[in-house]
N, C-alpha and C positions, 0 to 999 in steps of 0.2 A: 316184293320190293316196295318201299316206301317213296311215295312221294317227299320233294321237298318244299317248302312253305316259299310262297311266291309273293315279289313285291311288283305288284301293277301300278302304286300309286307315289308319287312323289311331291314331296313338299319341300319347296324352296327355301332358303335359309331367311331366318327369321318369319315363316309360317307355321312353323309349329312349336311344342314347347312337352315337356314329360321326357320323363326315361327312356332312354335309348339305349342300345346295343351300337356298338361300334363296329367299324369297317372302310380300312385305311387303304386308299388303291392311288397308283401314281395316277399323273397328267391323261397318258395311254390308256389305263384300266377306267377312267372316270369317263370314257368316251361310251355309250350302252344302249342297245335294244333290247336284245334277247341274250343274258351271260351268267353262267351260275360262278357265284362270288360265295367270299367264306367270309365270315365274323371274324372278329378279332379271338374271339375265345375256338374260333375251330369250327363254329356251326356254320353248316352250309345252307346255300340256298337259292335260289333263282331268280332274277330282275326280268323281267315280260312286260316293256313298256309299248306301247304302239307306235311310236317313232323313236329312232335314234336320238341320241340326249345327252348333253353334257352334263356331269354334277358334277357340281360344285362344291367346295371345301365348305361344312355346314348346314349342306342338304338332308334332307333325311326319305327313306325309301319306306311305304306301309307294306307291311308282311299280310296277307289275308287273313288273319287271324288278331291284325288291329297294332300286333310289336311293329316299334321304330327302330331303325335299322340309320345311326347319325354316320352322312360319308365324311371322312376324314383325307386332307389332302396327304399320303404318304411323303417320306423324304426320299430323294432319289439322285442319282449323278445330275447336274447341273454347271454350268460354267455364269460365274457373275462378271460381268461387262464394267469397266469405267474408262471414263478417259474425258479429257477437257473439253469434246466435244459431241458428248451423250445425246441429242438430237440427231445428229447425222448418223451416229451407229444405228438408233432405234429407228431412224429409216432402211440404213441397208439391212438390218433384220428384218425387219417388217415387210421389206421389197421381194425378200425370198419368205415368205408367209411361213415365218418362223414363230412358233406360239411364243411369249417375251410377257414377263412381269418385269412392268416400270416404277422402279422406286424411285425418289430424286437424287440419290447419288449415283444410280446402279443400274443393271439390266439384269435379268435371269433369263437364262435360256436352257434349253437342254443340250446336255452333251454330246457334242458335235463337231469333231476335228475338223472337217472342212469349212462350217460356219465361224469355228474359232480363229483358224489361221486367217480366215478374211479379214475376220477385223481386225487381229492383231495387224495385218498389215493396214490396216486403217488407221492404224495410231493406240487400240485400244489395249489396255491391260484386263485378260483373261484370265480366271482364276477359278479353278476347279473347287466348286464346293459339295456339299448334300445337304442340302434343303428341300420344302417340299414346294412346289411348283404350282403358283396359280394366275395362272398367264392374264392376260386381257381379253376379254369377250369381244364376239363381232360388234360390229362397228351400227349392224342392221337387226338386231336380236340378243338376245340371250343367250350366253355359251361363247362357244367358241364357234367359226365358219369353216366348213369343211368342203365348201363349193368356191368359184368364183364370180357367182350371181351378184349382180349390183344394185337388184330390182325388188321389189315385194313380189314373196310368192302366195298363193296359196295356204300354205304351211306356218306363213308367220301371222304373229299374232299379238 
C-alpha cells in the first residue's frame, strides 16, 4: 500500500507565492487537524497539522515533498440576509454564534431554516443563494472561534 503525500505546513494567504495545485472545501471541510482531502484534479492526500486550524480562502498547505496545495473557498447552500436594519440582524446572528460574512448591504450565512425563519420574522428578507462562504474570524485570533473563552490562552499567538 502506498503512502499518501502529507501536508504538515501551512501558509497563510499572501505568504506564499509559485504554482499550486488546487483544493476547493466548504466553510465545514476548511475546519482541519488530521483529514485526508482530495485535489481538484482527484489526487489525494493527508493534512497532519498539530492543532486544529481554520483555512482560509487563499491559504496554501506544503505537501512534504515541497508541492503547494492553494485552499480554495468552495460554493455551497447559503442564505443572503438584508433588511433596513442589517446591524440588529448581524447581532441576532452573531448572538447564536452563527459563522456570518458581512457585506455592506448583506449578510451570508449558512443554510439554516430555523436561523432563517428567525429573522425573517425580524423583518429580514432571506434569499437562498450558492456562494462560497467566508465568514468573519474570531474577534481574539485568527480563524474562526470554536470555544467560548474570552481570555488568552496558551495557544494564541
Amino acid at each position: 500500500m502506498t503512502s499518501l503525500p502529507v501536508a504538515q505546513i501551512l501558509h497563510r494567504k499572501g505568504h506564499w507565492s509559485g504554482p499550486a495545485r488546487a483544493c476547493a472545501l466548504d466553510y465545514t471541510e476548511r475546519f482541519v487537524r488530521r483529514k485526508r482531502l482530495s485535489m481538484e484534479d482527484g489526487a489525494p492526500f493527508v493534512v497532519d497539522l498539530e492543532h486544529t486550524t481554520s483555512l482560509d480562502d487563499g491559504d496554501a498547505l506544503e505537501l512534504e515533498d515541497g508541492t503547494l496545495v492553494a485552499i480554495t473557498a468552495r460554493t455551497e447552500a447559503l442564505y443572503k440576509i438584508s433588511g433596513p436594519d442589517l446591524v440588529r440582524l448581524a447581532w441576532h446572528v452573531g448572538n447564536r454564534h452563527t459563522p456570518c460574512q458581512i457585506n455592506a448591504d448583506h449578510l451570508l450565512i449558512q443554510a439554516d431554516a430555523v436561523i432563517g425563519h428567525m429573522l425573517e420574522h425580524l423583518g429580514a428578507v432571506v434569499e437562498p443563494v450558492t456562494a462560497p462562504l467566508t465568514p468573519e474570524g474570531g474577534a481574539y485570533g485568527h480563524g474562526r472561534t470554536h470555544s467560548h473563552e474570552h481570555g488568552a490562552t496558551a495557544h494564541d499567538h
